[in-house]
ROSEZA-151718 format. One record per residue (C-alpha): x, y, z; residue in one letter. Coordinates in steps of 0.5 Angstrom, whole numbers, plus 500, padded with zeros to 3 digits. Layout:
X,Y,Z,A
...
END
This chain:
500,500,500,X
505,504,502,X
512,507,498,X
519,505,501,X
519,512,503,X
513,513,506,X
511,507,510,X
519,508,514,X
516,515,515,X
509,512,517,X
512,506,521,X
516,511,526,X
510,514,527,X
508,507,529,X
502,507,525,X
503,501,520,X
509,495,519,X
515,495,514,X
517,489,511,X
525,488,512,X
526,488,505,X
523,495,505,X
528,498,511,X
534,495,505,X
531,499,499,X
531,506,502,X
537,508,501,X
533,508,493,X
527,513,495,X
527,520,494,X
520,523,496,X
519,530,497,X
513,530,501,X
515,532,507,X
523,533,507,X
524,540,504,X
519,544,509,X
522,540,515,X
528,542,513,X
525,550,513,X
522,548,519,X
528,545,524,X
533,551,520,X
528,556,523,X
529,553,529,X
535,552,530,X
536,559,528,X
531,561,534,X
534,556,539,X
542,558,537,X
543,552,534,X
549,550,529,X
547,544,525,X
541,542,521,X
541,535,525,X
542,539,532,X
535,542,530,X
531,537,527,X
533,532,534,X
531,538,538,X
525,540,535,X
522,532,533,X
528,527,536,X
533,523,533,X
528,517,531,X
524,522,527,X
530,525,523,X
533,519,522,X
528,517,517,X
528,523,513,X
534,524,507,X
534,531,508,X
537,530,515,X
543,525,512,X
546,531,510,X
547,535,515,X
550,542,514,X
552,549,520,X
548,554,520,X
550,561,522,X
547,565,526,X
542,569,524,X
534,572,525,X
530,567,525,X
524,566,520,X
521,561,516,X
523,566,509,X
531,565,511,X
530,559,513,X
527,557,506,X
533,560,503,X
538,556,507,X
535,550,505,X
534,551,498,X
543,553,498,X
545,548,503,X
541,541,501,X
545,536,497,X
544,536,489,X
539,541,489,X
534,537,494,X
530,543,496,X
532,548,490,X
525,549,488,X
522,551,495,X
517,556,496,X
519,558,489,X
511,557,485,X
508,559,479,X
502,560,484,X
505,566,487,X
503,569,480,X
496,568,479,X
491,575,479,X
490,573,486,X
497,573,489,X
497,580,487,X
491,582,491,X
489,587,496,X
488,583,500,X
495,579,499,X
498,587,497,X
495,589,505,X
499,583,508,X
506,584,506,X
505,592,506,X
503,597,511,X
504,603,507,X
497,599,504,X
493,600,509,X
487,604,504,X
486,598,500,X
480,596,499,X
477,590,505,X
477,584,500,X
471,580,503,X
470,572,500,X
464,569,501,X
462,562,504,X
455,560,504,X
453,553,508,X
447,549,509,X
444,551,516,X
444,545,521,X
439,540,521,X
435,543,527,X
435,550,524,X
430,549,520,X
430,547,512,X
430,554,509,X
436,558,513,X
443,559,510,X
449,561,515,X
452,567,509,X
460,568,512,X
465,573,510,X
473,572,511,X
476,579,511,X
483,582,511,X
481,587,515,X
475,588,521,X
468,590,518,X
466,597,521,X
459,597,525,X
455,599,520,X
458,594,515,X
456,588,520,X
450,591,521,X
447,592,514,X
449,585,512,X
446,582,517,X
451,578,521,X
451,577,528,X
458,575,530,X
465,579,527,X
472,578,530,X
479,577,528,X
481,569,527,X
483,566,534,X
489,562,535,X
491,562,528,X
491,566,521,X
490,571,526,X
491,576,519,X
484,574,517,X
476,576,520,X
471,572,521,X
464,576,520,X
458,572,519,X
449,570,521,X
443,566,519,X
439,567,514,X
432,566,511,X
431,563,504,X
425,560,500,X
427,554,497,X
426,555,489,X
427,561,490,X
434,565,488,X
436,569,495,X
441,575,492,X
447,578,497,X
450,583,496,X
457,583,499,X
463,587,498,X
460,590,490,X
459,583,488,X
452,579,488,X
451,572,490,X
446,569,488,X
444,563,492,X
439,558,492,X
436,552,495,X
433,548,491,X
426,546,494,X
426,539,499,X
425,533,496,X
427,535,489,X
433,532,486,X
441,536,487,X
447,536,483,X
454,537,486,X
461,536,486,X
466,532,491,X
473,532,491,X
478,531,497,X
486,532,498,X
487,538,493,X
494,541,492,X
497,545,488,X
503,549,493,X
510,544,495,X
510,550,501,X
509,545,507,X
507,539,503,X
510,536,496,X
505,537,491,X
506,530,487,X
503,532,480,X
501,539,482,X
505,543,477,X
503,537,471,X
496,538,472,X
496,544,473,X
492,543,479,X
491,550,481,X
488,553,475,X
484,547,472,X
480,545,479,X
479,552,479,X
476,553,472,X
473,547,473,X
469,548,478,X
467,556,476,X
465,553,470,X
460,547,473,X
457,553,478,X
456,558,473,X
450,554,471,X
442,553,475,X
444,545,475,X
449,543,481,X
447,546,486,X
453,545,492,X
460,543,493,X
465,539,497,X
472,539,500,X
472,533,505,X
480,535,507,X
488,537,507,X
485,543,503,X
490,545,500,X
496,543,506,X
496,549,509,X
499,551,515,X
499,559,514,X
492,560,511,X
495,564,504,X
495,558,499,X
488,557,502,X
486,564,500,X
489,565,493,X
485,559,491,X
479,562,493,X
481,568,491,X
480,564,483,X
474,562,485,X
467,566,481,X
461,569,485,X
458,563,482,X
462,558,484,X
462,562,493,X
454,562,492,X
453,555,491,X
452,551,499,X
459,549,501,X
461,543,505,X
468,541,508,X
471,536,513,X
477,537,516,X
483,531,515,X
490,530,517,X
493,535,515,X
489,541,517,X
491,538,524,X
498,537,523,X
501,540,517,X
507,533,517,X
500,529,517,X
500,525,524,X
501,528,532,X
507,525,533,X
511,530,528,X
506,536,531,X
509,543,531,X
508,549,535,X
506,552,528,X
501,547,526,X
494,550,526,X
490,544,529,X
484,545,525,X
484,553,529,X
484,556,522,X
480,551,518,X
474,551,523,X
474,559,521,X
476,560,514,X
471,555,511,X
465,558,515,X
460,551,516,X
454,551,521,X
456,546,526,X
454,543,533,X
458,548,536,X
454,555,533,X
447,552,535,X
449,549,542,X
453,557,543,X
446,559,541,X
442,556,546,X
446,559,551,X
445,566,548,X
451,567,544,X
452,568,537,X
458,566,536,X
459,560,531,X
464,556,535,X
467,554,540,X
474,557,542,X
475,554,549,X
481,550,548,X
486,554,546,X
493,551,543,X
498,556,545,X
496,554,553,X
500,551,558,X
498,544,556,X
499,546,549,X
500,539,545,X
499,535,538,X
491,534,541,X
490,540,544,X
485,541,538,X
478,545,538,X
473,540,541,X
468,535,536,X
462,540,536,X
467,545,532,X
466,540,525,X
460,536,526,X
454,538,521,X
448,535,518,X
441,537,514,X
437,536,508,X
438,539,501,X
434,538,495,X
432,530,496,X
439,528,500,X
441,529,508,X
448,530,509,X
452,528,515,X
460,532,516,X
465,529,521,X
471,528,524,X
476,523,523,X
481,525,529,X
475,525,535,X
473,519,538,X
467,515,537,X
464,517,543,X
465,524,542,X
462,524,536,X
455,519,537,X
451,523,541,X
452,528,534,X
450,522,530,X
444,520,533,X
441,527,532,X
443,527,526,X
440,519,524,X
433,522,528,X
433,528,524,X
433,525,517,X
429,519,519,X
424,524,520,X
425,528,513,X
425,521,508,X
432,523,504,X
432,519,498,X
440,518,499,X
444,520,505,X
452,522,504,X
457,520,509,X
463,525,508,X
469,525,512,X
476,524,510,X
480,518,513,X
479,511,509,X
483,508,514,X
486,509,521,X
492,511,523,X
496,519,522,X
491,521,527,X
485,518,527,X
482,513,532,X
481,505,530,X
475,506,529,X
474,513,526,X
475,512,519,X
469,513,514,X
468,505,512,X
468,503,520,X
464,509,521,X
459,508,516,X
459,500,518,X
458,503,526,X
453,507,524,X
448,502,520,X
447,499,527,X
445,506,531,X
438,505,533,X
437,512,531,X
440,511,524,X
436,504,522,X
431,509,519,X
437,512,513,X
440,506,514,X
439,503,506,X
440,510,504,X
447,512,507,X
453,512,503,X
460,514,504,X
465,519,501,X
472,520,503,X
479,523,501,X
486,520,505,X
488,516,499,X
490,521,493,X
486,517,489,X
479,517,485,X
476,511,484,X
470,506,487,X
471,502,494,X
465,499,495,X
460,498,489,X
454,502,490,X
456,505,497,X
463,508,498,X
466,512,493,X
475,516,494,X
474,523,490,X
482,525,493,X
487,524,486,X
487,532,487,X
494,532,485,X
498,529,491,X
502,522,490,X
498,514,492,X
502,508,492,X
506,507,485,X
503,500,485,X
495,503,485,X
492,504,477,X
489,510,480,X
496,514,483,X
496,520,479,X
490,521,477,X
486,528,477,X
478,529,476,X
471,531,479,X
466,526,481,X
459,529,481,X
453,526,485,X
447,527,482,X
440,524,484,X
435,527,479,X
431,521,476,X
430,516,481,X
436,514,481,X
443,516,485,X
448,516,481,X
455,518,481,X
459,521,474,X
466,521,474,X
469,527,469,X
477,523,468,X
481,530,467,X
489,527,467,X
493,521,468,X
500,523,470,X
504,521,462,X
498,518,460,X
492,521,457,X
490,529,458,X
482,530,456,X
481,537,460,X
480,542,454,X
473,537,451,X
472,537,458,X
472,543,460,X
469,546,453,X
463,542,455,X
461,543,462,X
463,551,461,X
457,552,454,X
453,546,456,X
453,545,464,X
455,539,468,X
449,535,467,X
449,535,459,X
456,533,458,X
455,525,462,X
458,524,456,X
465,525,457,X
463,521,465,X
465,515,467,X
459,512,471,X
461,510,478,X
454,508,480,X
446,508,478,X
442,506,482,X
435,507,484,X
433,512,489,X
431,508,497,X
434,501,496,X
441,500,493,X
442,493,492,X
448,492,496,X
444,493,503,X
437,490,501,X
END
């Protein structure tokens, strides 16, 4: 399942076993996906510390067992004394790294987009901006369940706090500067009221955004992908650049959001392995009005805890889903049980990851990323794979009791883990949960109506037939062994028709086979639903009764 280099890196963090012959071969493997940003990171640190060497650094910050499975540390080197920052730390590894090892660290065509340039960017890296305009990007996500069908929570993530009256006339009820993390952000948000059928407009920041929940019941249409890259600056991007991950998903999602058929879209982990949130930001800075207006949906997977992928390589820098609760602005557990107590704020802050027991698991608490509702004809359920499964029950019994009593035609299990391991409880990961789910009482009423999709394993394929769906070959790395490693395209769930069916768009192969242009053309004149054409149909089955669970 693993590469050579990947499994020693996974077995010092004790979560699978290597044969003998794999420890042998290392020696042969060169894997970009963690050495060059951990090179920065201990530099930083050494820097920071008065530390001399790259290994002095490493063995401070993770210990010496972690160090000794990298190829970056094998080569150690002096570092002179000087002012800590992760920027000179970058510089010193691009110089000193054996053959070039790191040469092209944080040096991406990214950094050239429309978006890098922005104000909002411009603002951040230059105070003498300070009278640039306040670039706001919208997020619209489904209510909770128990709010009721027709509301929407409409968010807005800043570059600078909103005066009063801004809050005011848009209608939000919480505003306040990111805690803990991606504190150079704002978060201003409310409830909404919406009548399904119907297109509600907001106006915010001089654009429009149309959004519109289609009327329970009704068919919906949307799109499901997970792990997207495009950045190698904490993380290496496998097939980023060869797929043009950043510039293809992007256009691929304008096109398919600017049309009335799909109706919702989902990021279900390691968005963007972003430590900083600034990658996360340009990406959406891509995105249309269209594309924000549509309800959007997230989970957050190994890498939006910790940046390395597991606890036991956990930094001080790692954002331990702090920034992500707030950048993605979700109706979750934590909002309705704030409300209830008489307060607005859409989460909950109690545990705070710098405190005196700050630590790998020092992260926010479950209610912060549970979420569940109606749209159209299917209930979704959102969650967690890195808390524990009696954390997350009582959440899950509210969810199966509120769908039960709707009559969905589907029910989508989201989350991110296909396995356990690099964080994730035994018991946590999207297929165990899925099984444990079928036998809650409260669920017995959707349990013939519940599938599952998840990300983790950088590959897009079927992983049970009719039922469990990886939409995660988004530009990272699977095994070299896997027929799916470095696939890229966009699975779309649609349930019009009687049927639940999904529609696999097959973008690129990496050196085999490119079909974005036809693909792309198709969708952007014709809309996603008249182009199944170019799609590969992963599953139709009628709506109620897959046959797998009768």
């Amino acid at each position: 399942m693993w590469s050579v280099r990947t499994c020693v890196f996974l077995a010092a963090l004790a979560t699978v076993q290597c044969e003998e012959q794999s420890l042998v071969a290392l020696d042969a493997e060169v894997t970009h996906e963690y050495d060059c940003y951990m090179c920065a990171l201990c530099v930083e640190h050494a820097l920071e510390n008065k530390l001399t060497t790259l290994v002095q650094g490493c063995e401070s910050l993770f210990g010496a067992q972690v160090c000794r499975d990298f190829d970056v540390f094998r080569n150690d080197f002096s570092i002179e004394v000087g002012e800590p920052s992760l920027l000179a730390a970058r510089d010193i590894c691009r110089e000193k790294t054996v053959a070039g090892t790191c040469s092209d660290l944080g040096a991406e065509a990214w950094r050239q987009s429309p978006g890098y340039n922005d104000q909002r960017i411009t603002r951040s890296k230059n105070t003498s901006s300070a009278d640039a305009p306040t670039v706001m990007d919208v997020r619209v996500s489904k209510a909770y369940g128990s709010r009721g069908y027709d509301k929407v929570r409409v968010s807005v993530i800043s570059d600078a706090p909103l005066d009063t009256a801004t809050v005011a006339e848009l209608g939000f009820t919480y505003s306040q500067q990111f805690k803990y993390r991606w504190t150079d952000k704002y978060l201003s948000s409310g409830m909404f009221d919406v009548t399904p059928g119907e297109a509600t407009v907001f106006s915010i920041g001089g654009e429009e955004y149309s959004v519109l929940v289609p009327p329970q019941g009704e068919g919906v249409r949307g799109v499901i992908i997970a792990d997207p890259c495009f950045t190698n600056e904490f993380v290496w991007c496998s097939f980023g650049e060869k797929l043009d991950t950043f510039n293809r998903t992007t256009a691929l999602l304008n096109a398919i959001n600017g049309h009335t058929d799909v109706h919702f879209w989902s990021v279900l982990g390691d968005n963007f392995y972003d430590v900083s949130g600034e990658p996360s930001s340009v990406w959406f800075d891509a995105l249309s009005p269209a594309s924000k207006a549509k309800v959007f949906g997230t989970v957050p997977g190994n890498h939006d805890f910790w940046i390395f992928s597991a606890p036991l390589v956990w930094t001080k820098r790692d954002q331990l889903a702090n920034g992500f609760m707030q950048f993605y602005g979700q109706d979750v557990a934590a909002g309705v049980i704030n409300e209830a107590s008489g307060s607005f704020s859409p989460l909950d802050f109690t545990n705070d990851p710098d405190s005196a027991n700050a630590s790998a698991y020092n992260f926010p608490v479950a209610s912060n990323f549970f979420s569940y509702y109606m749209l159209g004809n299917v209930g979704f359920i959102s969650y967690s794979g890195a808390h524990s499964y009696d954390e997350m029950l009582p959440y899950f019994e509210e969810a199966c009791t509120y769908l039960g009593e709707q009559a969905p035609a589907a029910v989508l299990l989201q989350g991110h883990w296909n396995t356990q391991g690099l964080g994730c409880p035994s018991e946590m990961n999207v297929p165990e949960t899925y099984q444990d789910l079928l036998k809650v009482p409260q669920c017995q009423g959707i349990a013939k109506q519940m599938r599952y999709v998840m990300g983790h394993l950088h590959c897009n394929k079927v992983m049970e037939e009719d039922v469990g769906f990886m939409v995660a070959g988004q530009g990272m790395t699977a095994n070299e062994n896997f027929d799916c490693n470095g696939n890229f395209g966009l699975p779309v769930v649609d349930t019009f028709g009687g049927s639940f069916s999904i529609y696999y768009f097959d973008v690129a192969k990496v050196n085999e086979y490119d079909n974005y242009d036809a693909i792309y053309d198709c969708i952007s004149n014709n809309g996603v639903s008249n182009c199944y054409h170019l799609a590969t149909e992963w599953t139709s089955v009628p709506l109620n009764a897959p046959e797998s669970l009768q």
